[in-house]
N, C-alpha and C positions, 0 to 999 in steps of 0.2 A: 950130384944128387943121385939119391937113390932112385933106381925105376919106379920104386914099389912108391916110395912117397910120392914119384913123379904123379904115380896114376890119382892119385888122393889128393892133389893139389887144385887141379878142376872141382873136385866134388866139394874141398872145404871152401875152395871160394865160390863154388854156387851157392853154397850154406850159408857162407855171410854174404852175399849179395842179397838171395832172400830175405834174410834175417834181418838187414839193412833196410830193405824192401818194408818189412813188416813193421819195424820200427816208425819207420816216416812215415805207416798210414797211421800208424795211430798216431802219431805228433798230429795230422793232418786233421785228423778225427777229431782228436781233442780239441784245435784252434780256428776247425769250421763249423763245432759243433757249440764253440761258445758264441761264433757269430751268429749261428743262425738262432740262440737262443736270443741273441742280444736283437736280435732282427721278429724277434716272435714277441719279444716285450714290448721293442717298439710299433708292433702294426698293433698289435693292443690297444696300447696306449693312445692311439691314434683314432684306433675303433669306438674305443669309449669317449674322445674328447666328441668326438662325431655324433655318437648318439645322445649324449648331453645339451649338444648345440641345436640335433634335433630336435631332442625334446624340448628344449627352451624356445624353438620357435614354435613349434606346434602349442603350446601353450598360451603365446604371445598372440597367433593366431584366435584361439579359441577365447580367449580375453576379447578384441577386438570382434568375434563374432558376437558374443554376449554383449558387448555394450552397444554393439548396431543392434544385435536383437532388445531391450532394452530401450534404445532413442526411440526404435521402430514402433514399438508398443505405447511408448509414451505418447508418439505423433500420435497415434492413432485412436488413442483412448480422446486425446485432445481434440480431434477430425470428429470424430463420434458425437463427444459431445456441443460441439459449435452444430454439428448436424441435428442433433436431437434438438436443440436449441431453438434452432429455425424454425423446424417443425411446429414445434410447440408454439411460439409466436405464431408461425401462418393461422394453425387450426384458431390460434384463440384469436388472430384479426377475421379467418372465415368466418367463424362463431357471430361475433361483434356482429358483422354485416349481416347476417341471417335474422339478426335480431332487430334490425333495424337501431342499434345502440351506436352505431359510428355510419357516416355514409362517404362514398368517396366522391369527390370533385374533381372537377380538372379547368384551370382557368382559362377564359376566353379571351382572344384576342381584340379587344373593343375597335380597334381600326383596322381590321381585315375587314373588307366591304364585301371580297370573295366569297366569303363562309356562307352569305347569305344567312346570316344570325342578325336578329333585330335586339339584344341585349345592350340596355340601355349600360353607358360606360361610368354613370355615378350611381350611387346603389340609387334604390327609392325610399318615399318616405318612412314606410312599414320596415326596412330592413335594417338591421344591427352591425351587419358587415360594411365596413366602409375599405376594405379593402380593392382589389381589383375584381372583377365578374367571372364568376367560375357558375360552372352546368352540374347539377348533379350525377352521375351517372345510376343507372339502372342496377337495382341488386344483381340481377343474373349476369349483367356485363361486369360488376366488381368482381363477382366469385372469379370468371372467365381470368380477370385482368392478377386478380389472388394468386388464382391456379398459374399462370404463366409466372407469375415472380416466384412463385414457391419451386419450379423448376428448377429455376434460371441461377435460386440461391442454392439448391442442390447439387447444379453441374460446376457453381465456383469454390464450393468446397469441395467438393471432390478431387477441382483441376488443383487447389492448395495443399489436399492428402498428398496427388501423384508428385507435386513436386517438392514436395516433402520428402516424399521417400525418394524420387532418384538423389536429391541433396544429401540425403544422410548415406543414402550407398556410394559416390560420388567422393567420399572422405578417406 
């Protein structure tokens, strides 16, 4: 061989060894460049199924808050009105009693000799009640006795509200 090509044989094959070079990044190029497309479609794809599934639970959620809000209200109007209820009953059994229209009793025990009550244990002849012996009590003791049950059915509704509503939060 000649020298002169000698010296040129180095330089054409660094030329195609580049060239070689250059070739296989782009092969490379073009078949990492379809995966990482194929890798950008699928985290997408992925992305959307996700926010989908979010939003179908946040939804699901907000359903389930609306219908506890909903029971909640319902209890409550129902609470309200067993409450206003009562109410209205006591004032109009206070009423009654102020008016002397209804009186309250409480029966006596005819053989308790303790009590130190001398109430005869068969009515008498003036009387219409043939039932067992009851004492009238005193208007200002009934309101007292009124006012205590008018409490007493205040605090068992209320205890019915609260446990109403932990039952309905509870589900």
């Amino acid at each position: 061989m000649n020298p002169v090509v000698m010296r040129f044989v180095p330089v054409l094959v660094l030329a195609f060894l580049l060239s070689a070079a250059g070739v296989t990044w782009k092969v490379q190029d073009w078949r990492y460049g379809k995966a990482l497309t194929a890798q950008a479609k699928l985290q997408a794809e992925t992305l959307r199924q996700l926010t989908l599934s979010a939003a179908t639970a946040q939804q699901n959620e907000r359903d389930k808050r609306l219908a506890l809000e909903q029971q909640l209200s319902a209890s409550e109007q129902s609470h309200y009105r067993a409450l206003s209820d009562a109410q209205r009953d006591q004032d109009r059994l206070r009423d009654r009693l102020a008016t002397a229209d209804v009186r309250l009793s409480v029966l006596l025990d005819a053989d308790d000799v303790a009590a130190g009550c001398a109430v005869p244990a068969t009515a008498g002849a003036g009387g219409v009640d043939h039932g067992p012996p009851r004492a009238r009590l005193d208007p200002a003791h009934a309101q007292r006795v009124i006012a205590i049950t008018d409490a007493g059915d205040r605090g068992l509704i209320a205890l019915q509200a609260c446990q109403a509503y932990v039952r309905a939060l509870g589900r």
